[in-house]
Residue frames relative to the residue before (quaternion, step in Angstrom):
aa qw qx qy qz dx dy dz
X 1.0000 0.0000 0.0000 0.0000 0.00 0.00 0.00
X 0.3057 -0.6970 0.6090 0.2234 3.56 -1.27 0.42
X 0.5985 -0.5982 0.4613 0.2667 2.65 -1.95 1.47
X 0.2112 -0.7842 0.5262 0.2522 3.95 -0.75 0.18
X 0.1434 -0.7887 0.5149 0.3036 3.54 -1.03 -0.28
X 0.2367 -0.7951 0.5571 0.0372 3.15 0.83 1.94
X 0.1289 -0.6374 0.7538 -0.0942 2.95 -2.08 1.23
X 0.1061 -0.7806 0.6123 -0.0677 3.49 -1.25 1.15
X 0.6812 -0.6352 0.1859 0.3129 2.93 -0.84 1.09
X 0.5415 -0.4628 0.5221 0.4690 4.03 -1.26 0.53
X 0.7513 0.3504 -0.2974 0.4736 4.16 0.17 -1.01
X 0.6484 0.4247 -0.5848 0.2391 3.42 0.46 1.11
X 0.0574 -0.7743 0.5692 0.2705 3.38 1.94 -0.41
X 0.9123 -0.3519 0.0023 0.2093 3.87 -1.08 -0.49
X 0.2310 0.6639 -0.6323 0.3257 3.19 1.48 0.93
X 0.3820 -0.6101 0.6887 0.0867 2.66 -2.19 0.93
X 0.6542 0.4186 -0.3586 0.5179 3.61 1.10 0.98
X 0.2556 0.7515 -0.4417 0.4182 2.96 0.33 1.74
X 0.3669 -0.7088 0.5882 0.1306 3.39 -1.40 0.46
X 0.3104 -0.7306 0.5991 0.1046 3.38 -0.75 1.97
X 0.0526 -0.6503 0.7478 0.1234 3.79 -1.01 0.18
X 0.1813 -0.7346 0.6465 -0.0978 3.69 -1.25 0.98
X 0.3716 -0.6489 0.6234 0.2285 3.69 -1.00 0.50
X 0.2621 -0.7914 0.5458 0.0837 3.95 -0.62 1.44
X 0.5721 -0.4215 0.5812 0.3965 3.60 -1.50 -0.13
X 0.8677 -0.0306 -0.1792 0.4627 3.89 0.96 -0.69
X 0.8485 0.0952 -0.1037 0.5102 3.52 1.20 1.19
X 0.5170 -0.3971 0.4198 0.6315 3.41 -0.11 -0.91
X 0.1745 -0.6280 0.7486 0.1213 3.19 -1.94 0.79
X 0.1252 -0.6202 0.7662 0.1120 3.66 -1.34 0.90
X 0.1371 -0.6403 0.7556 0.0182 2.83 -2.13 0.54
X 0.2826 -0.5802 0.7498 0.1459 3.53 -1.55 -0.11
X 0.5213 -0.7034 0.4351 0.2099 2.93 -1.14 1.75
X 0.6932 0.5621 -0.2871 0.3480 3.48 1.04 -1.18
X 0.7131 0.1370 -0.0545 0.6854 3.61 1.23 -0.61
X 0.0290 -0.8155 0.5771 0.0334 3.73 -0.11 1.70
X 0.2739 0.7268 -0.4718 0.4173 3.56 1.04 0.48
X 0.8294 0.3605 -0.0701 0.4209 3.08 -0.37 -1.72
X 0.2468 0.8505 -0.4390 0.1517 3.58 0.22 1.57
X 0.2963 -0.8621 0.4103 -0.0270 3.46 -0.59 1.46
X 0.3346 -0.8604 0.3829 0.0325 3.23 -0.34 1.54
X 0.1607 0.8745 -0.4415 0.1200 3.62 0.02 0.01
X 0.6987 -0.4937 0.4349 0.2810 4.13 -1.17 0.48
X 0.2183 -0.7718 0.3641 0.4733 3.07 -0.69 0.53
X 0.4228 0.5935 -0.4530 0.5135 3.98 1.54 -0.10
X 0.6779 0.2689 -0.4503 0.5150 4.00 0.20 0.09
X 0.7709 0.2741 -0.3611 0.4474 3.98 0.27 -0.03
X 0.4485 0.4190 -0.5995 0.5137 3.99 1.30 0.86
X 0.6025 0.5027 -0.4354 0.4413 3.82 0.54 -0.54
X 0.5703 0.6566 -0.3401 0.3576 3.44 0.58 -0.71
X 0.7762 0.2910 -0.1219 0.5459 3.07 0.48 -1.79
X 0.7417 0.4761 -0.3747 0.2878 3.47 0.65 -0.61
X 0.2752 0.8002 -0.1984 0.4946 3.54 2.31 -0.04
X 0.8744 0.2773 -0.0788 0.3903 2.97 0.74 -1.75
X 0.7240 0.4875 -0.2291 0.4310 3.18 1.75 -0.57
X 0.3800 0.5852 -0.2458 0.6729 3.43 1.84 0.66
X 0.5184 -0.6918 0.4929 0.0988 3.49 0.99 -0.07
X 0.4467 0.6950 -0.3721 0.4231 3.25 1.19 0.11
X 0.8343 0.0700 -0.2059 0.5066 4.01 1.00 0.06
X 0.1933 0.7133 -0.6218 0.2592 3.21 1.14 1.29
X 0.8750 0.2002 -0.4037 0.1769 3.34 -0.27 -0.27
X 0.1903 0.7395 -0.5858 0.2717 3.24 1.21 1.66
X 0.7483 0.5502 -0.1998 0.3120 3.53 1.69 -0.65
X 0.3555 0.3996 -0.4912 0.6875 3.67 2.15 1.04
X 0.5126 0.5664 -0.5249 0.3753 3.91 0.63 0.00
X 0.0200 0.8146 -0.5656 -0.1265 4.07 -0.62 1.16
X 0.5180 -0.7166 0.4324 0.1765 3.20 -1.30 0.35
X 0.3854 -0.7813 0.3677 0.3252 3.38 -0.27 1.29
């Protein structure tokens, strides 16, 4: 595995529930502060769709969606 030099956002100052983004060997790597293990790799054209997806409202109504 590669070492990263995860970065989190200025608008968390010191919460410890946060999302690290990190420059990868094939893309960007995200994490979650609470579980730095569990790291997820992805493009950077598949995580501008993402965000640009989400900020358009385009997977809101995954959030009335419950989990069994």
């Amino acid at each position: 595995m590669s070492t990263y030099q995860w970065r989190k956002s200025s608008y968390s100052a010191d919460a410890s529930n946060c999302v690290n983004v990190a420059t990868a060997d094939d893309g960007i790597a995200i994490r979650e502060s609470d579980e730095p293990e569990a790291i997820l790799t992805t493009t950077p054209a598949a995580l501008r769709a993402f965000i640009r997806g989400t900020k358009a409202g385009r997977l809101d109504h995954l959030a009335a969606t419950r989990c069994p």
